[in-house]
N, C-alpha and C positions, 0 to 999 in steps of 0.2 A: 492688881489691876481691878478696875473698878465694874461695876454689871454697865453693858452697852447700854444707851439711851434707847429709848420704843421707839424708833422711827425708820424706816427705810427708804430714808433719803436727808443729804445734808446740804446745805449751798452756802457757799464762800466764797466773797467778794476780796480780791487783794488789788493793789494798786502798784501803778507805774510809779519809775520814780527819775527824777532830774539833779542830776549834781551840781548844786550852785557852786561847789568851787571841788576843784582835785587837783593834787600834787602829788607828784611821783618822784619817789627816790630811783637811786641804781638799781640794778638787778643785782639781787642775792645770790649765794651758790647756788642756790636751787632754781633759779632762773626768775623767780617771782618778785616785784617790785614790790617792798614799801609802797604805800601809798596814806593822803590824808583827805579825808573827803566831808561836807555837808552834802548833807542828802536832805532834798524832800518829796515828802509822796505825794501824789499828783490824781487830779479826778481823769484818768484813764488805766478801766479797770480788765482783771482777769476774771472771772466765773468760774467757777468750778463745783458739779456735781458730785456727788458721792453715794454710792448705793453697793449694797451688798452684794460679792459676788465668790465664786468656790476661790480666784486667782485676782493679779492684780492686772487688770485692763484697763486700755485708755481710748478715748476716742475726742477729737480735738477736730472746732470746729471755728469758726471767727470771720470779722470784718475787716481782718488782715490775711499779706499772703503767708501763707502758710505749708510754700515750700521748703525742705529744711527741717522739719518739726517733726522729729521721730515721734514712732507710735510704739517703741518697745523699750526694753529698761536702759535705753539711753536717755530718756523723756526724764527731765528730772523731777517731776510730778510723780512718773511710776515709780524714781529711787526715791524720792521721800516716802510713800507708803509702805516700800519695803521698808525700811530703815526705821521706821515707828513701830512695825509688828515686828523687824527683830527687837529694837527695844525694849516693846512689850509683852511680848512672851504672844505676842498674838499668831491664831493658827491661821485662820480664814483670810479673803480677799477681799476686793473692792474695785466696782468699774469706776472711773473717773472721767465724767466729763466737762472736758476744758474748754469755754469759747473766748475766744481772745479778743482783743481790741489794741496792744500793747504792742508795735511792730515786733517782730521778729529779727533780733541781733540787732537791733536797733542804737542800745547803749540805755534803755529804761527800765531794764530789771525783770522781761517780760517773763521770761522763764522761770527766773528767783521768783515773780511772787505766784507761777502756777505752783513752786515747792512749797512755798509758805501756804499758798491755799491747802495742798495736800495736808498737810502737816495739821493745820485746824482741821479740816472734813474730815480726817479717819480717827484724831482724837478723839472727836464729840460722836462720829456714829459708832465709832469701840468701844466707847468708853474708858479709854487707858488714862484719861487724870493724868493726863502730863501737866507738871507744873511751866507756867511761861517761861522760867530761865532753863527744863530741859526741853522745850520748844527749840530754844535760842540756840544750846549745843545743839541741836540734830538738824538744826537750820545751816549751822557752822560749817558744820561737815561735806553739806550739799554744796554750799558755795559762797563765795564773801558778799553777796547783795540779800542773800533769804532771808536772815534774819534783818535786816533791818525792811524786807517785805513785812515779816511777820507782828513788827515793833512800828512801822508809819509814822506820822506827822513829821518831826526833822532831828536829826540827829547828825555825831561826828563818829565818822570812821576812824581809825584807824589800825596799823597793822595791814593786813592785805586789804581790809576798808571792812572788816566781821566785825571790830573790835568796838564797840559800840555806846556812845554816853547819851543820851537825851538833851535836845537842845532847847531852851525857852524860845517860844515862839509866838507872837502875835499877829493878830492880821490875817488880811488874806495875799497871796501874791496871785498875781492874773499871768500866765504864759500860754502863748502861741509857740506851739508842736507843726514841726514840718518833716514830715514823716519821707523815708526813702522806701521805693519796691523793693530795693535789692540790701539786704543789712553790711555788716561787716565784721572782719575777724577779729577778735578781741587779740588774739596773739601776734596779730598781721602789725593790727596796730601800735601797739608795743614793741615790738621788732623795730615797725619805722621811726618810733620815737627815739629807739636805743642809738638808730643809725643817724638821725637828722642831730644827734646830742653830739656823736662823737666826730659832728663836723666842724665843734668848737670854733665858729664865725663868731665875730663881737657881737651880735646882735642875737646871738642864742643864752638865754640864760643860764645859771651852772644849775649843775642837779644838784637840789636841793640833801644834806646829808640826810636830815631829819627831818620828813614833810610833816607839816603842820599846817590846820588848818589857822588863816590869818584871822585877828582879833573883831578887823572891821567888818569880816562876814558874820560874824555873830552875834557882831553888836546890831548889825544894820536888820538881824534875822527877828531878834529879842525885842528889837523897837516894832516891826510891822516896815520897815521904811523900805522902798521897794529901789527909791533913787538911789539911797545908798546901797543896797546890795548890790545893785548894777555898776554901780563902780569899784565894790571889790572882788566879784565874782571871777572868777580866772579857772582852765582847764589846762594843765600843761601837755594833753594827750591834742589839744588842738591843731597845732603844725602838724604832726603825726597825720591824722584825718585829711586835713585838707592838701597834704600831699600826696594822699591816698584818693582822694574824691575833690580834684579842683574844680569842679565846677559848683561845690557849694560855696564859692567866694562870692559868686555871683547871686547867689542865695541871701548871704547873710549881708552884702551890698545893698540888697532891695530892704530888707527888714529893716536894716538902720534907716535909710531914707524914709522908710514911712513911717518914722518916729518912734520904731521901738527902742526902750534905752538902753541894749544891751542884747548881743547874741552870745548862746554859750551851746559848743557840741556834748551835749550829753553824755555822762558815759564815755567811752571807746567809741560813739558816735553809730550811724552817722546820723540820727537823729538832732535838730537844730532847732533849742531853747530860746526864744525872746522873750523876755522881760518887758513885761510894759507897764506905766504907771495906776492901771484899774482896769473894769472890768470894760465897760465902753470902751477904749483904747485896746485894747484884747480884741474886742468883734472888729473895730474899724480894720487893725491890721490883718484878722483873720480872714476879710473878705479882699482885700487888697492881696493877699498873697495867693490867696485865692483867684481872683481874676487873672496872675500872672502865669497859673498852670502847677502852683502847686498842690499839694494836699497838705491842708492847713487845721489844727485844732486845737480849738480854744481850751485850758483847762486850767484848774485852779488847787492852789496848796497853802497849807499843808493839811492832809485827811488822814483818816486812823488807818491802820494797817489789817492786817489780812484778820477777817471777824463774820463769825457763823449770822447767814440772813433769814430772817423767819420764810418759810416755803408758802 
């Protein structure tokens, strides 16, 4: 292990992130779905302080609600600290503090990237020289979104969505975030997926054997072309959600009409991604969805991932 840095205090910016396309296979023995996902990281970010402490403490603070949000080693911020000093033979603690902006169980990764921030802030105030790919295993561990908190701009999941390749990416894409008070269950909604699958109506797609992510999202990703990823973007967890929360029909109804070109539930939702052709087109819908009562924001991808901010 390497001598700690001079400093007592570290800050680390990780970001939210949006699945422009996911597919879900069956459920494994073990109950956990294959899945194949593009991910991009998005300009709504997590904060995270670090400073020296005898134990590992957390105190979490943000512009979202933040009921829900353990403050003991259920916080997966406090398990990635442990899990770096067991790694590294480290004795000492660390308080952590997290202010959010990333709803909560949202489906943006908000948790994954407080892990990935933990993961950089105790590296760089320990000094333990982790190298990025055993960043990436201790990211794995924590959960299938943190390393690719910890990795940003866009990349392809696969495997439980850990399993991770770098995607070429141009451009900026412009998305309007219509954020929910109240998050949802990640197993809730997988459960409903598994049950809305096995009502085998003609009009429900088969479960795909082998998800994969499709050609035209990557090509549409590698060009910067924003029309065309709206036309291959696709979330198979969507019926799932919205027969979990019908009243975001009504939601993602209004956004099409005001000209976005494309709605996608993020994630396990219930967070609701549009795609719109640039950044003026971004604000006009932002203030439109806005004046309708929602909570709307503008934000843009794809950005680096979770990386130490000078103090």
């Amino acid at each position: 292990m390497s001598e700690a840095l001079v400093t007592e205090r570290v800050h680390v910016r990780a970001p939210g992130k949006v699945n422009v396309f996911f597919q879900v296979g069956a459920p494994g023995a073990d109950g956990y779905h294959e899945v194949a996902s593009a991910y991009q990281a998005v300009s709504l970010y997590e904060d995270l302080w670090a400073t020296p402490d005898d134990d590992v403490t957390i105190e979490v603070t943000g512009s979202v609600g933040l009921a829900g949000v353990p403050l003991d080693d259920r916080n997966l911020a406090v398990r990635a600290a442990r899990l770096l000093a067991a790694e590294a033979g480290y004795a000492g603690g660390v308080h952590l503090h997290v202010h959010k902006t990333v709803p909560v169980a949202g489906g943006m990764g908000g948790g994954s990237a407080d892990a990935a921030a933990a993961l950089v802030a105790c590296d760089a105030l320990w000094g333990t020289g982790l190298s990025t790919g055993e960043l990436l295993r201790l990211g794995s561990e924590l959960g299938a979104d943190v390393p690719f908190a910890l990795m940003g701009g866009t990349a392809v999941g696969t495997g439980r969505g850990d399993q991770l390749s770098p995607a070429l990416a141009r451009g900026r894409f412009d998305w309007v975030l219509v954020v929910s008070e109240e998050g949802m269950s990640t197993p809730a909604v997988y459960a409903e997926l598994d049950e809305y699958r096995a009502g085998a109506a003609p009009h429900i797609p088969p479960t795909p054997v082998r998800p994969t992510v499709q050609p035209a999202v990557l090509q549409a990703i590698r060009q910067g072309d924003a029309r065309m990823l709206a036309a291959a973007s696709d979330n198979d967890l969507t019926p799932a959600v919205l027969r979990l929360r019908p009243a975001l029909d009504d939601l993602i109804d209004l956004g099409l009409r005001e000209e976005a070109m494309t709605a996608l539930v993020s994630g396990s939702g219930p967070t609701v991604a549009f795609l719109t052709d640039g950044e003026q087109s971004a604000l006009e819908l932002q203030v439109a969805l806005s004046a309708a009562g929602y909570e709307a924001l503008h934000v843009h991808g794809p950005v680096p991932g979770a990386r130490v901010l000078p103090e």
